[in-house]
C-alpha positions, -999 to 999 in steps of 0.1 A, spaced: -703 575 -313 -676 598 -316 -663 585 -285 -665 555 -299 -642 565 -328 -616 578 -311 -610 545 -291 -612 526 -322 -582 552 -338 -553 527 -330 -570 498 -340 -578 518 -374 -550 533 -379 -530 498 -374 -553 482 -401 -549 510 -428 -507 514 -422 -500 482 -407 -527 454 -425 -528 439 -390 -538 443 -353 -514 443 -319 -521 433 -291 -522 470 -277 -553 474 -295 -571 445 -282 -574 467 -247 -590 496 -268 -613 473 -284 -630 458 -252 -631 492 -238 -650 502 -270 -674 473 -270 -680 480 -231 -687 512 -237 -710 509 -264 -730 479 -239 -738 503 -214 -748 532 -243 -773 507 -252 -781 490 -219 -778 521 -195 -789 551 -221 -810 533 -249 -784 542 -274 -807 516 -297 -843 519 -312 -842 481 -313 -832 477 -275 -851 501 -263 -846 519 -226 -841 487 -201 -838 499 -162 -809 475 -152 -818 466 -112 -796 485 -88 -765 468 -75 -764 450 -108 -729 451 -127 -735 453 -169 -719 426 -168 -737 403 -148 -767 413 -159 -753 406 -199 -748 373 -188 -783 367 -178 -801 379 -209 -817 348 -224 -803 341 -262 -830 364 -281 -819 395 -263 -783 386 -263 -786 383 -298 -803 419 -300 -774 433 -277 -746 418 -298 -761 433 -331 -767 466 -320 -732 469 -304 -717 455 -335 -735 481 -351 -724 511 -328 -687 498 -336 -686 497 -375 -702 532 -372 -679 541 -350 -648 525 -371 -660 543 -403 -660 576 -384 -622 567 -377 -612 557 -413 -629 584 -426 -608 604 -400 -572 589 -409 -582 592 -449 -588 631 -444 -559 637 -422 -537 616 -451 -555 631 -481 -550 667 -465 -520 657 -443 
């Protein structure tokens, strides 16, 4: 998750100076969100997912695309989840950093 954080930094740090998002950050956002896919998908980074064995010579990506809606559902929520843990480890970061600058 703390991985996770730091790639989120700009993105935070844009929303708590700025009170909007760049482009830039868009890149560091879909990095993020891949890499908190395979945590879940290739490490079971999720109690609700579970350890799946994705089939050799699968990309995560294809074989995201051929989850049937339930599991998709799963996967989005527990990603979704990784990434506001991961944001709040960020803010929590940038508020320390300003509060004991």
């Amino acid at each position: 998750v703390k991985t996770l954080a730091r790639m989120l930094g700009g993105y935070v740090a844009e929303k708590t100076f700025f009170m909007k998002h760049t482009m830039g950050v868009s890149d560091d956002f879909q990095k993020a969100t891949a890499l908190a896919q395979q945590a879940i998908l290739v490490t079971g980074f999720s109690k609700k997912w579970g350890i799946h064995s994705i089939p050799k010579g699968v990309s995560i990506t294809d074989y995201i695309a051929n989850l049937d809606s339930r599991d998709r559902k799963i996967l989005d929520e527990e990603v979704k989840s990784l990434l506001e843990e991961a944001e709040r480890i960020s803010q929590n970061a940038i508020n320390m950093a300003l509060e004991y600058g």
